[in-house]
C-alpha positions in Angstrom: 46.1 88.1 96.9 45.1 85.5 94.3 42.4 84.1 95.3 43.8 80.9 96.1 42.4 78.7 99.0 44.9 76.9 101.4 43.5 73.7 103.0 45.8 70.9 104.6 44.9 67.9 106.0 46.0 65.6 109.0 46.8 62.3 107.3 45.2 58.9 108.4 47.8 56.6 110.8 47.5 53.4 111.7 47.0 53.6 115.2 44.7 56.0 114.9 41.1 56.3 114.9 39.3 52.7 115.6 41.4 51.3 112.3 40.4 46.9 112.8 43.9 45.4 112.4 44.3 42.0 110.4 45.8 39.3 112.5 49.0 40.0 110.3 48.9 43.4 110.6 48.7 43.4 114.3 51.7 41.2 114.5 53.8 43.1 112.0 53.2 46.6 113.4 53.6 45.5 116.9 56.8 43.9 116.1 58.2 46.9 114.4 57.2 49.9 116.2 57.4 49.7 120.0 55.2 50.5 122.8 57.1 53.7 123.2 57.2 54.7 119.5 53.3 54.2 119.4 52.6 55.9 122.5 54.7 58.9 120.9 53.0 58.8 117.7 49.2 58.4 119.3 50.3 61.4 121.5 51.6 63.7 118.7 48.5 62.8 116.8 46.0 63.6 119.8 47.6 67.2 120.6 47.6 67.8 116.9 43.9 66.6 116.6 42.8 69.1 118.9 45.5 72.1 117.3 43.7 71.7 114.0 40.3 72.5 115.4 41.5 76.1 115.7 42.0 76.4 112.1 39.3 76.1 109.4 41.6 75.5 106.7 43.0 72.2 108.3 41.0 69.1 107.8 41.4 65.8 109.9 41.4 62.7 107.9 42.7 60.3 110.7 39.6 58.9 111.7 38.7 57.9 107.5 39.8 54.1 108.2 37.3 54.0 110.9 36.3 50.3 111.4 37.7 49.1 108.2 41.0 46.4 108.1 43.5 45.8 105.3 44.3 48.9 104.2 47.6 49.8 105.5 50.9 48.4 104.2 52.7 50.5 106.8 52.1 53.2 109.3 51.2 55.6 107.5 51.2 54.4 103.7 48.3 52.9 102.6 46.5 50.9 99.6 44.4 51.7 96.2 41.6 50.9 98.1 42.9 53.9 100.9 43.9 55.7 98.3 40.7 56.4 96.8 38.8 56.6 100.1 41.2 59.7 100.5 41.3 61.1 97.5 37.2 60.8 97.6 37.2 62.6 101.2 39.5 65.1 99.5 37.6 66.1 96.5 34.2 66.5 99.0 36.2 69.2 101.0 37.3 70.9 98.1 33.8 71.2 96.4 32.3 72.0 99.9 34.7 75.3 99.9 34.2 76.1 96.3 30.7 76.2 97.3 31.4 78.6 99.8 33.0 81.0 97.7 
């Protein structure tokens, strides 16, 4: 009705994608989160993965960190250095589908 685009996007997690974990981070995530509470999470993130294909509107971001290390301060939280990367990857959609119009 007004015009206005609707895009959402599936956030970057640390255990997904091929994300290189530091030796610290390795030992800290592994130590807090549990086999089980990864597998859950990996799972949740590979159903919704192929969900969002169906949609147009939905973008998926997980795969961003891709072979890069030190970027995570938590599972899903992430640094200025993240930041930007997403807020880069972000912008390009948005311009991309402004394009479009």
């Amino acid at each position: 009705e007004f015009g206005i685009k609707f895009l959402c996007f599936l956030q970057p997690y640390i255990f997904s994608g091929t994300y290189k974990f530091e030796d610290m981070e390795k030992r800290f995530f592994t130590e807090m989160y549990s086999s089980e509470e990864r597998n859950v999470a990996f799972d949740f993130y590979q159903t919704t993965k192929e969900e969002i294909k169906k949609y147009p509107y939905m973008q998926d971001l997980t795969g961003i960190f891709d072979n890069m290390m030190g970027i995570f301060y938590d599972s899903t939280h992430c640094n200025e250095e993240g930041n930007q990367i997403i807020a880069k990857r972000i912008y390009e959609v948005i311009q991309t589908e402004k394009e479009r119009q």
